[in-house]
N, C-alpha and C positions, 0 to 999 in steps of 0.2 A: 651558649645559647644567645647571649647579647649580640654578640659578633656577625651572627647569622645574620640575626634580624638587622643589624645594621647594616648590612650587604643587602639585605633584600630590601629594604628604604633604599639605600644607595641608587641599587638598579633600578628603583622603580623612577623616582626621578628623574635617571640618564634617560628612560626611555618614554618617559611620557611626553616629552618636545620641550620646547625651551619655551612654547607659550601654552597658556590653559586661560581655558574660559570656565567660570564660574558663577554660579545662579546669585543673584542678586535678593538683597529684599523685596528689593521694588519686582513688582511681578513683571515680566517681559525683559527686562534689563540683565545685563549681566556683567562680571569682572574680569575685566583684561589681565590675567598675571602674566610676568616674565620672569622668567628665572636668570640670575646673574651671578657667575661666579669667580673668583678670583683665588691667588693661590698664598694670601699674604696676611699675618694677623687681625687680629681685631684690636690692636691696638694701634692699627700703624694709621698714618694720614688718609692715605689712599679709602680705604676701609670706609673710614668715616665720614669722607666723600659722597660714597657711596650711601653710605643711611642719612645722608641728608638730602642726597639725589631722591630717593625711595621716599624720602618726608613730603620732598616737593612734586612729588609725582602724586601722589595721593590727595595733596590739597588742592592741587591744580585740577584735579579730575572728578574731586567732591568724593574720591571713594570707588570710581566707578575703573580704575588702572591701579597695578599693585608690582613691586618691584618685589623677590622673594630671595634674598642675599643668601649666599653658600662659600663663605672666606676659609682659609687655611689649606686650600687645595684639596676641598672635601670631592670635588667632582673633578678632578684629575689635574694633571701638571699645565703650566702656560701654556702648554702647545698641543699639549690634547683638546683645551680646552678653545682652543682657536679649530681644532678639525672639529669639534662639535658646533659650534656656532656655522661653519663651512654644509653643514647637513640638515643643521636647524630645530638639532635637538639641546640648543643650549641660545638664548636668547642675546646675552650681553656678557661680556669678559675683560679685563683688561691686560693687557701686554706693552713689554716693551717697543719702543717704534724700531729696536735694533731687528727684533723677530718679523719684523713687518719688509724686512728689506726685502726678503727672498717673496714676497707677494707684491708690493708696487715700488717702481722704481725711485719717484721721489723721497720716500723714506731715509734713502740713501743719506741723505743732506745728514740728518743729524746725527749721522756719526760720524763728519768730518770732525777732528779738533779742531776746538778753539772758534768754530764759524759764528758763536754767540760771544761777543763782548763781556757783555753782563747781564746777569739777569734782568733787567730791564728788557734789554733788546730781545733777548727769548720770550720772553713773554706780548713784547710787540708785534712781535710777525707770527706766536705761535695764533693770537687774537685777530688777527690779520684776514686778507683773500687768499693770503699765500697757505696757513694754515687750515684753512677750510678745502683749497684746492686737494692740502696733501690728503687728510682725513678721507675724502671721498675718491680717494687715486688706487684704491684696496677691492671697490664695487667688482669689480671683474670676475675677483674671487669669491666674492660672498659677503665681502667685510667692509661695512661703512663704520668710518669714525663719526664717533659722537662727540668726540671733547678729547684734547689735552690736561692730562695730570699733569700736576711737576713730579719734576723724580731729581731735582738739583745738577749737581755740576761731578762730578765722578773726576777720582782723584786717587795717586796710588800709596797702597801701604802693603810694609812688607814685613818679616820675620827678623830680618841678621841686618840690614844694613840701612842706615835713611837715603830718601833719593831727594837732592840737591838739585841736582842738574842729569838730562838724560844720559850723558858717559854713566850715570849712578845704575843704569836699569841692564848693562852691558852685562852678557852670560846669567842674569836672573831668567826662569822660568816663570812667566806672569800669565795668571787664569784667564782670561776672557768669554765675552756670552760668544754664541754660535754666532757669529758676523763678520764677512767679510773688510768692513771696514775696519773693526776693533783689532782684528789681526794684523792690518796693514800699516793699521798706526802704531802699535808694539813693535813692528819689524821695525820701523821710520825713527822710533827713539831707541833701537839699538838692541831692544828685549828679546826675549822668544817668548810668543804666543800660544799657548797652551787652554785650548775651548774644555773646558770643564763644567757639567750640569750647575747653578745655582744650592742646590741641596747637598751635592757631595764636597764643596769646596773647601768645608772646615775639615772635613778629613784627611783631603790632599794636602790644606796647610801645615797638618799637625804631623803628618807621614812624611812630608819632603817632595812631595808630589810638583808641588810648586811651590817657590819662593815669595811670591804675593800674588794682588789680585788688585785689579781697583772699581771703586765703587764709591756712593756719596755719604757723608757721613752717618745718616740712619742706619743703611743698609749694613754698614761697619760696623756699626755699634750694637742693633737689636739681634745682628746673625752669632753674634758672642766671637767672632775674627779676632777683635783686640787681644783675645785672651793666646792668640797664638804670634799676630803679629804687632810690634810693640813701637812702630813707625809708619807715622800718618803724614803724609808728604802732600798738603792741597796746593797742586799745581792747577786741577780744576780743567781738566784739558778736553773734554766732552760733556758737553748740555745736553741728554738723551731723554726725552720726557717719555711719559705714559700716554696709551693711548686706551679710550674705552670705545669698546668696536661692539657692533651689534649685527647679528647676521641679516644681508639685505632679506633672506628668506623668511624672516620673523616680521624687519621693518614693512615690507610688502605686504604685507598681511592685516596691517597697522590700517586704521583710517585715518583721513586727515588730520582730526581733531588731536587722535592720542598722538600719533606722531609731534605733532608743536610739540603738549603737553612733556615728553618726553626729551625733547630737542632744546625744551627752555628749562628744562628741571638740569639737566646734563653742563647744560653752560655753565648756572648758576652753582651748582656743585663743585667745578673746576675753579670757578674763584674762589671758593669757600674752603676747598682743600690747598690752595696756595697758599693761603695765609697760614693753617696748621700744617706743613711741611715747613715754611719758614722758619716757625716757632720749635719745629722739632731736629731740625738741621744745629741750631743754638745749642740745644737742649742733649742732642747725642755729643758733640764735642766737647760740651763740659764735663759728659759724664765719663768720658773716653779719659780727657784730660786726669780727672781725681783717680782712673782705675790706672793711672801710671806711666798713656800714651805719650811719646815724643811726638807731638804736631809740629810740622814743619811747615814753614812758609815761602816754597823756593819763589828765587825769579824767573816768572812764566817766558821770557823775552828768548832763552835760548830753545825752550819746550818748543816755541810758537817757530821761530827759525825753524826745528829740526822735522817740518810734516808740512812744508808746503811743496815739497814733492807731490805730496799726497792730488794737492790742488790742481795741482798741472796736470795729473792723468786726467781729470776731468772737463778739459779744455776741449779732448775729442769727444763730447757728448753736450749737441747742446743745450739741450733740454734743460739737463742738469748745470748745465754750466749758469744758462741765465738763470736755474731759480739760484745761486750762489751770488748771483751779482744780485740779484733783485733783497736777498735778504740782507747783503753787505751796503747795501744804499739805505735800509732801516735803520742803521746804526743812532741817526741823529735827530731822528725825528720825535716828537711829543708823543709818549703812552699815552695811552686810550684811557680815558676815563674806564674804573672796574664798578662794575655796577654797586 
């Protein structure tokens, strides 16, 4: 009987729209809700982001704008949950910027290896014109960014063997997300490429399906992977951040006023969630560490050699090509003050 009625809540949300207006105390007034949801715990960074964003929407708005969180993949997978925002029966979602490749082109960028130095410098151009260009490069589709998460530096870890150097990745079968570029970089250090869902991938490790996977230490740590794979090799070879996207269909709908309110709540979130990613990056590695993990610390110098092939096919595109140079000239300049 529970079940049911949980399915009929379910549906009723899927289909009442991503926004709702709701009667107010004040007589004549009313509340702008949004529904936002995302496919990842409530304990993870991201998450908490998010209910800080939802705090700062509220105060900003005196009450009169309401954020209405849905985590753990309660309203479908990353990519349902972009074709809902696409229709405008879902408000606000986050996704990887990998999933974003097959809707705008510059997205591409961040899944070259290695195009971020250090976190600093990702964080410089994600704060940047260049970062704002990319966020709103999705409109076409439906999808404007609101903000950059971090999601750290993705890094490979396996089952049988540690990877040193990429001769190490030679005849492994390694997971990657649906993207063209994460494919082409496993082919470029010598791997085979194997796109396997986010959900099934502790199955395929513990089956044989695939030999590893790579991803940033949280995502290692909180999916319980170490208990299959027992070699964490931070070569650190992709900076692929999050993106929080909001269907232009919802944002248009928006007046002036909620829109800032929303645009300044979204900012200030993204700082707020970098600092707890930080803190939680630390925090997965040590606990990986005492559960038994071999972390490894190769030298990135032959990684970075072995995927500027990668670079050169982008020479014929140049769109793409200048924003690679434009973000390769950020290297050295002064971070932005964070608010």
């Amino acid at each position: 009987m529970r079940s049911h009625k949980s399915l009929f809540i379910l549906l009723l949300v899927i289909f009442s729209g991503g926004l709702i207006f709701l009667p107010s105390c004040q007589e004549g007034e009313h509340v702008t809700v949004l529904k936002l949801a995302h496919g990842l715990d409530q304990s993870h960074s991201v998450h908490k982001g998010m209910v800080f964003m939802a705090e700062r929407v509220k105060e900003k708005s005196g009450g009169k704008m309401r954020l209405e969180i849905y985590p753990s993949g309660q309203l479908g997978s990353e990519r349902e949950n972009v074709e809902m925002l696409q229709i405008g029966s879902l408000a606000i979602t986050k996704v990887s910027a990998a999933i974003m490749e097959g809707f705008a082109p510059s997205y591409r960028i961040f899944g070259l290896p290695y195009i971020f130095t250090e976190r600093t410098h990702a964080h410089r151009v994600l704060d940047s014109d260049i970062g704002r260009e990319i966020l709103l490069d999705g409109e076409e589709f439906w999808l404007r960014g609101l903000a950059f998460y971090d999601a750290g530096s993705r890094s490979f870890y396996t089952k049988d063997r540690p990877i040193n150097h990429p001769d190490d990745l030679r005849g492994l079968k390694i997971r990657v997300m649906q993207s063209p570029m994460a494919v082409n970089m496993i082919r470029a250090f010598g791997g085979s490429p194997t796109p396997i869902s986010w959900g099934e991938l502790y199955t395929a490790l513990q089956g044989g399906v695939v030999d590893g996977a790579e991803n940033n230490p949280p995502s290692f740590y909180l999916s319980h992977h170490y208990e299959v794979c027992r070699y964490y090799s931070l070569n650190e070879h992709s900076t692929i951040p999050d993106v929080l996207l909001i269907s232009t269909k919802i944002w248009n709908t928006l007046t002036e006023q909620e829109q800032q309110w929303l645009q300044e709540a979204a900012d200030e979130s993204a700082i707020y969630q970098r600092k707890l990613w930080e803190e939680s990056e630390i925090e997965s590695l040590r606990l990986a560490e005492e559960a038994g993990i071999t972390i490894i610390y190769p030298d990135k110098a032959p990684f970075i050699e072995r995927v500027q092939s990668i670079y050169e096919n982008f020479r014929q595109d140049e769109n793409l090509y200048s924003l690679i140079k434009r973000i390769q000239a950020m290297q050295e300049e002064p971070l932005q003050e964070e608010l």
